[in-house]
N, C-alpha and C positions, 0 to 999 in steps of 0.2 A: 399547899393550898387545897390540894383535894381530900387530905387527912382530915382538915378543919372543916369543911362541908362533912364529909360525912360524921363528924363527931355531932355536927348540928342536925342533921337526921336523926343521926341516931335517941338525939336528946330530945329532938319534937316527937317520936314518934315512941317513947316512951309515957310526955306530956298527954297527949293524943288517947294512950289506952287510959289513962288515968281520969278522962273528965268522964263526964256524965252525958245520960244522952241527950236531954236539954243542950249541954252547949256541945255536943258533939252536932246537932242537928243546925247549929246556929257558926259553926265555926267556917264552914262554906263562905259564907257571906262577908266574914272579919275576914278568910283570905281575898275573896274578892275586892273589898274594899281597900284591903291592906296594898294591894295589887296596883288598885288607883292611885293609891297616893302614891307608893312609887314612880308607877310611870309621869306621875307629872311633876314628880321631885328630879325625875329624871330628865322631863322636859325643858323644865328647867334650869335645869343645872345647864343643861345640853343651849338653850338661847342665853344664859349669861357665860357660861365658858366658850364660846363657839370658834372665837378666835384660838382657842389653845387646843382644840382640836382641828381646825385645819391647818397650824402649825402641825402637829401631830401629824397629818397624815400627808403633807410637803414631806416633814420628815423623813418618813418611812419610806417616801418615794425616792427621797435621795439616796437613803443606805440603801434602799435597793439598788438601785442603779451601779451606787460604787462596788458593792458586792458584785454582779454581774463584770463588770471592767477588773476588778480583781481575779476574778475564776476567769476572764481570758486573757488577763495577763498572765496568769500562773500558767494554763496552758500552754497560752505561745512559750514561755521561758524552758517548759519543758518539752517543747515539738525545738528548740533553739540548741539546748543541750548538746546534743551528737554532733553539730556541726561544732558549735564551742569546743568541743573537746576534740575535732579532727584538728581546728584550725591553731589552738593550743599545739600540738602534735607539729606540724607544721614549722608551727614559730620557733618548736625547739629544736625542729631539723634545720632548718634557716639561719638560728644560732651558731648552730655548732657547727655552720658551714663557714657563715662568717668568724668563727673564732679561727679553724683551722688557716682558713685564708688570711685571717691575721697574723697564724703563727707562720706560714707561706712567707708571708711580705716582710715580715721581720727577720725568718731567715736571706731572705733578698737583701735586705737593709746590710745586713752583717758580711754578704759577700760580694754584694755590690762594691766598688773602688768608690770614693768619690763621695758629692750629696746627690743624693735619688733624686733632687728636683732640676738638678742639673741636666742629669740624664732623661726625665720625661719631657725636656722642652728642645729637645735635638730636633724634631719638625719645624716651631716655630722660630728655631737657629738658622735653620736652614733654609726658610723663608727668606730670613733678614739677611740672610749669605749671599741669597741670590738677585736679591733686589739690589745690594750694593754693588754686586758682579764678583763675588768673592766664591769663584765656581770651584775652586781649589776644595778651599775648606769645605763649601758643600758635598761636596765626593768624600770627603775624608770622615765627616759626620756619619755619612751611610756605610762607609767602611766600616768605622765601631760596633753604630749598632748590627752589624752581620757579625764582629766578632763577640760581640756582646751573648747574643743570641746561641752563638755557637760553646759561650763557656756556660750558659744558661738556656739547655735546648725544654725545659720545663717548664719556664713560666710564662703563663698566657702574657701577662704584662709585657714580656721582652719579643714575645715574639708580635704585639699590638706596635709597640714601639718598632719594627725593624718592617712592618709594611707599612707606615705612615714615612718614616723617614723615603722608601721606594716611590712610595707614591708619589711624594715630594718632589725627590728629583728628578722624578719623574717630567713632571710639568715642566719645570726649572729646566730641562733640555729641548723640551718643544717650544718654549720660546726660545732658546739657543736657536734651534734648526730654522724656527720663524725669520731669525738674523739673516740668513743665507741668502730667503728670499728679496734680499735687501743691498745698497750698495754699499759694498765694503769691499775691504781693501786684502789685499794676502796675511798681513800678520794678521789682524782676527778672524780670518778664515783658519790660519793654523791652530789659534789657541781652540775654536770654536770646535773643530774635528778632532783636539787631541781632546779636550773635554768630554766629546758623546765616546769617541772610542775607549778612555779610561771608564767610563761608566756603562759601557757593554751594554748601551742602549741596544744596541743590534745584533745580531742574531751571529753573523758573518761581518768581514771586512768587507765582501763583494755588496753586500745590501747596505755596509755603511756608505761605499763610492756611490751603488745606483740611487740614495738617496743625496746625497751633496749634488750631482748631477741635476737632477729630478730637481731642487729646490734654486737652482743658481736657472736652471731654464726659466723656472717662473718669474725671478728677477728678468732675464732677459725678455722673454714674453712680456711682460707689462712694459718696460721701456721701450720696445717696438708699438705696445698697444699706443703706448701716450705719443707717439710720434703721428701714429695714423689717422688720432682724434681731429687737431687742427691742422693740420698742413695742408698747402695747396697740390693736385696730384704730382706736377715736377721737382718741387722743396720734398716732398713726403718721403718719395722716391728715392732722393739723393742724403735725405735725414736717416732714414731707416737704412741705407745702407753703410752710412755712418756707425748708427749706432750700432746694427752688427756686429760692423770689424771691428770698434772697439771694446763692447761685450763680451765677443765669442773669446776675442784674444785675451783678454781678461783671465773665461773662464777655464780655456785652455792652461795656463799658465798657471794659475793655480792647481788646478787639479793634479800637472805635473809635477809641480812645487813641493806640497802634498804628501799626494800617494805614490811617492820615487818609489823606483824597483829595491833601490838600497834604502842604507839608516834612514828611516823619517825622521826621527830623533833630531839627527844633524839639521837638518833644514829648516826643523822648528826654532830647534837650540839659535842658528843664525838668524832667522828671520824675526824673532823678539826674546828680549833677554827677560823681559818683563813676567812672560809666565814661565811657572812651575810646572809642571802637566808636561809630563814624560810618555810618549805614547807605549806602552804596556804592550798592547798586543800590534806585534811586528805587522808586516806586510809577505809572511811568506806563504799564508794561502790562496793567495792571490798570485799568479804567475803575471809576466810581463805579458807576455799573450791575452790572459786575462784582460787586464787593466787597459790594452790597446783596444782590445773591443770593444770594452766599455764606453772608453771615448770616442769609437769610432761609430758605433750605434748614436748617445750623443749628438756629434758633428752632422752625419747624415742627418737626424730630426729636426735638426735648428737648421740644416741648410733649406731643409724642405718646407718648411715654415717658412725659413724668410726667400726662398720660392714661389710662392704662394700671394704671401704679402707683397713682393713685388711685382709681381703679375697683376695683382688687383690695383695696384697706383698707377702701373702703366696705361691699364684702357683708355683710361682717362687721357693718356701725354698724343697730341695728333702732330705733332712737330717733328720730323726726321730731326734735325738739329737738336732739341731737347730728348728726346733718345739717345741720340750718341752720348752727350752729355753724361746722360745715368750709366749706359753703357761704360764707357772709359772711367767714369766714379767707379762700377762695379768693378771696372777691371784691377785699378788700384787695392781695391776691397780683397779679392783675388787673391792676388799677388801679395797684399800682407799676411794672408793668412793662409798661406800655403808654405809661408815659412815656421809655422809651427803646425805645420802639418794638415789644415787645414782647409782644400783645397774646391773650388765651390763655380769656379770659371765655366766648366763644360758644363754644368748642372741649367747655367743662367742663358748659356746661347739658344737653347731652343726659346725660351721665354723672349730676349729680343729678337730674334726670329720671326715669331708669330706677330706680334707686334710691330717691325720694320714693314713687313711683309703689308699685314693690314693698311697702314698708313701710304705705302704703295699703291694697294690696291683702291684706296681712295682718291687720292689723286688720279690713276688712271679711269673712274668711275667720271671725276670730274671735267677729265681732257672727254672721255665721249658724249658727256652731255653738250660740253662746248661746241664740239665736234656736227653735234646735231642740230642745236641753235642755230648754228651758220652756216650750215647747211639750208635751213629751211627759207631764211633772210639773205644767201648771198643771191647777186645776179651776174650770170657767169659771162666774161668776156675775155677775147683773147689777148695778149699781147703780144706773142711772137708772129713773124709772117709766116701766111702757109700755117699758121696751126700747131705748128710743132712746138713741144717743150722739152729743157735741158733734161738730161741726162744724169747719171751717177755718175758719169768719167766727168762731161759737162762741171756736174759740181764740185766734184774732186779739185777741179782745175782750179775754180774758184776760189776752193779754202786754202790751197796751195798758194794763191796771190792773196791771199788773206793771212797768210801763214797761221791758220788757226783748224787744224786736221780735225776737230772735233765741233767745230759752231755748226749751224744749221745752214741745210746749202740755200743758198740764196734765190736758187730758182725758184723753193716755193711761198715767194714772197708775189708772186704769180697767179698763186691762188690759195685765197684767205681761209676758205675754211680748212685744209691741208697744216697750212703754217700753223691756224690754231690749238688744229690737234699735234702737231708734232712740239709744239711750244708747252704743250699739257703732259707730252709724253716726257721732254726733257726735265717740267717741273716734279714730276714723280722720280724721271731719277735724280735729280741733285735731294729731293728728300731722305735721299738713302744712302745716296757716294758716302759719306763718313761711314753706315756701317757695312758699307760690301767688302772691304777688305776684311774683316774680322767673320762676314759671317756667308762667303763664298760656299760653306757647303750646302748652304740652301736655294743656289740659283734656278735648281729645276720649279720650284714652287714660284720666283719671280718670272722667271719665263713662261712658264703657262698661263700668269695673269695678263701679261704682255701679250702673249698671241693669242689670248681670248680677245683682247681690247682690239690688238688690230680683224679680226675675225669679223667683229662687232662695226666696226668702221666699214669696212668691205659692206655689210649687209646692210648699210643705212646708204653709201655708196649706192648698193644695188637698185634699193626699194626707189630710191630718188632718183634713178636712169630711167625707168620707168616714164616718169614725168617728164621729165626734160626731154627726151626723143622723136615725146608725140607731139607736145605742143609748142615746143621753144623753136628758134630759130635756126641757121644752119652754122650761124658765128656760136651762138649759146650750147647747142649741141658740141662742134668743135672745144670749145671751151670746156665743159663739161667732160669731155674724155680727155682733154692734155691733165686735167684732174685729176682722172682715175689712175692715167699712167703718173702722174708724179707722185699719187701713194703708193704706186706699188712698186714702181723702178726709184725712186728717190727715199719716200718717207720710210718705208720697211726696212731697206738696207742700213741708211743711217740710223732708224734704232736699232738694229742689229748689231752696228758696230760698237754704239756706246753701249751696248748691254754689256758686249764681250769686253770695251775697256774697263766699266765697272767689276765686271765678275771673274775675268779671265786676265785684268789685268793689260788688254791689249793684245798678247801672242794669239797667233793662230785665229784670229777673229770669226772667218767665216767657218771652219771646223768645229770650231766652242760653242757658235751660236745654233749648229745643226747637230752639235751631240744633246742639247738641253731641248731641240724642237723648237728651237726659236724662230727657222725659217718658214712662216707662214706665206706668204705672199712669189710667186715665183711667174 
């Protein structure tokens, strides 16, 4: 295009030298006008084409645009490049990792025994093994996969396989142990223990015992729990001591059953023919010594516990009669289980004890309240002439024509408030006659409650001589001191004597009742 303009220069401006000056002086004006008609040819053309010029310049505005979006997609693709070609790199380390691991698995295929899908689903075997109870096979699965593993110590696959199969049976024995917590009987106690000790759940045999121990207490623990829930405190008492003696024996028996000094094996073998499960690992790191300890730690804890618990049902029992009761249950209790070694008698007498004791000490709380009552309401008159009142020999003689060596002597029917309190004294002790034979080593603790009480008597005595001397009369006064003497020459001695038949059995009375300090009154 630029060639053709200038060829057309060239040729007007040859044109040009050639005219004359006439129309060289007039040619000004032809371009001038020639000028015109263009522009409005151009005007023109410019309002009838108008549409196809701003088509034209939409256009241009598009391929500009698209061009712009092309030069940043080129860009980006080339800022993209270096990563394409790391992540190429990559893909073909990735490849050739997965080929290798291909060729890996396929040599597995070739010295694997068997089919490979067999062998990958040994966990979810060992699931269904254990939810049927087929704890056998389940052991015998994880046996494989360890020897699996051991003829194949290279492949991540076998060694993925031989901690899922562990883990497995894992679980699959803690609900085993969960069993223990539960009531069952000896034969699945033995399958259940040869089962964790084949599978070396533990460490030692001594941690397999202090856990069967440990789990069979929680059984017994909860069956004492559910005893203590509803019961009344005497049923509770006598339930829980129930359920003890026949839990503890239970657990004893088993454990001995068990964990014998000799062959386990046999024991097992005898007690169900039913399982497989050969106990593996003996019992000879465990000494007999051992094993005795173990149950003898055990026995102490569950005694001390149901120590505990029975002491906390007692508060509650206020009846000497229902005491003995639980008493002579415990004793029985005792007594069976002292024949498997079990022995739990001395542990419980301090517990009835304190409790005998207290129930005592309530009763005689209740004779001196009485004691003061009627005291405050009697009005004292005499009966005998002269003033005088019987005697200890006096009454002796009585009970002797009464042939009853033990009743209450009859003089102090004499005077009422007297009889009251010694009728309060007698009813404290028939609350406890059943257990003073059994628990005579504690009479210094009844005897000092005794001669606090008569002490107490004496001083309510005192305070109310007082009154009666200044302003009663000379019969009421009289009266009022054949009182004083009938508690202290009649009512004193006769509890003294039944204290010593209770607790001494009768011999030596006045000796027994002055070695425990029982003579207060003299």
């Amino acid at each position: 295009m630029d060639d053709d303009t200038t060829t057309k220069d060239d040729q007007y401006l040859t044109d040009v030298l050639s005219y004359s000056v006439d129309r060289l002086a007039k040619e000004p004006e032809r371009l001038r006008q020639e000028l015109l008609r263009t522009e409005k040819k151009q005007k023109d053309a410019a309002i009838k084409q108008y549409r196809a010029f701003i088509a034209a310049h939409s256009a241009y505005d598009v391929v500009r645009d698209r061009v712009e979006k092309a030069r940043a997609d080129l860009s980006s693709v080339a800022d993209a490049l270096p990563e394409l070609k790391k992540s190429c790199r990559d893909f073909a380390n990735r490849a050739e990792s997965v080929a290798r691991a291909r060729a890996v698995n396929q040599q597995l295929l070739n010295r694997v025994p068997g089919d490979i899908s067999d062998i990958l689903e040994i966990p979810q075997t060992q699931e269904q093994c254990g939810r049927n109870g087929a704890y056998d096979e389940a052991l015998d699965l994880e046996l494989y996969a360890e020897r699996l593993r051991a003829s194949l110590p290279d492949v991540p696959v076998i060694d993925d396989l031989r901690e899922s199969a562990r883990m497995t049976n894992k679980k699959m024995l803690k609900k085993l142990l969960v069993r223990l917590q539960e009531p069952i009987q000896l034969p699945e106690c033995l399958r259940i223990v040869g089962h964790v000790r084949r599978s070396r759940y533990f460490e030692s045999e001594t941690a397999l015992r202090r856990a069967f121990l440990a789990r069979r207490e929680v059984f017994v623990r909860n069956a004492c729990e559910e005893v203590r829930r509803w019961l009344a405190p005497y049923d509770r008492a006598k339930k829980l001591t129930d359920v003890h003696r026949v839990h503890v024996f239970d657990v004893v028996t088993q454990y001995r059953a068990i964990f014998s000094d000799g062959d386990s094996s046999s024991a097992t073998e005898g007690a169900s023919s039913a399982t497989t499960t050969t106990t593996s690992n003996s019992n000879s790191d465990v000494t007999a010594d051992e094993s005795a300890i173990l149950l003898s730690a055990w026995s102490s804890q569950r005694a001390e516990s149901y120590k505990n618990a029975l002491d906390e049902s007692l508060q509650r029992v206020d009846e000497g009669g229902a005491l003995a009761s639980v008493f002579e249950h415990c004793e029985y209790c005792g007594n069976s289980l002292a024949r498997v070694g079990v022995e739990t008698r001395p542990l419980l007498r301090e517990v009835f004890e304190k409790h005998a004791l207290r129930i005592f000490e309530d009763a005689l709380v209740a004779a001196s309240e009485a004691f003061e009552k009627s005291l405050s309401t009697h009005r004292w008159t005499t009966y005998l002439a002269g003033g005088e009142t019987t005697t200890e020999n006096d009454d002796g003689n009585n009970n002797k024509d009464a042939n009853s060596e033990y009743s209450p002597p009859q003089s102090l029917l004499e005077h009422a408030p007297v009889a009251a309190f010694v009728n309060g004294i007698v009813a404290a002790f028939n609350e406890v006659r059943l257990l003073t034979p059994k628990l005579r080593r504690c009479k210094k603790p009844f005897a000092k409650s005794l001669r606090k009480t008569f002490e107490s008597g004496q001083k309510s005595l005192k305070n109310r001589e007082k009154n009666e001397l200044t302003s009663s009369t000379e019969k009421k006064k009289e009266a009022f001191k054949d009182a004083v003497r009938a508690y202290e020459k009649v009512a004193a001695p006769y509890a003294s004597k039944c204290f010593a038949r209770l607790f001494f059995g009768g011999f030596e009375s006045a000796k027994a009742a002055e070695d425990v300090g029982l003579v207060v009154l003299l």
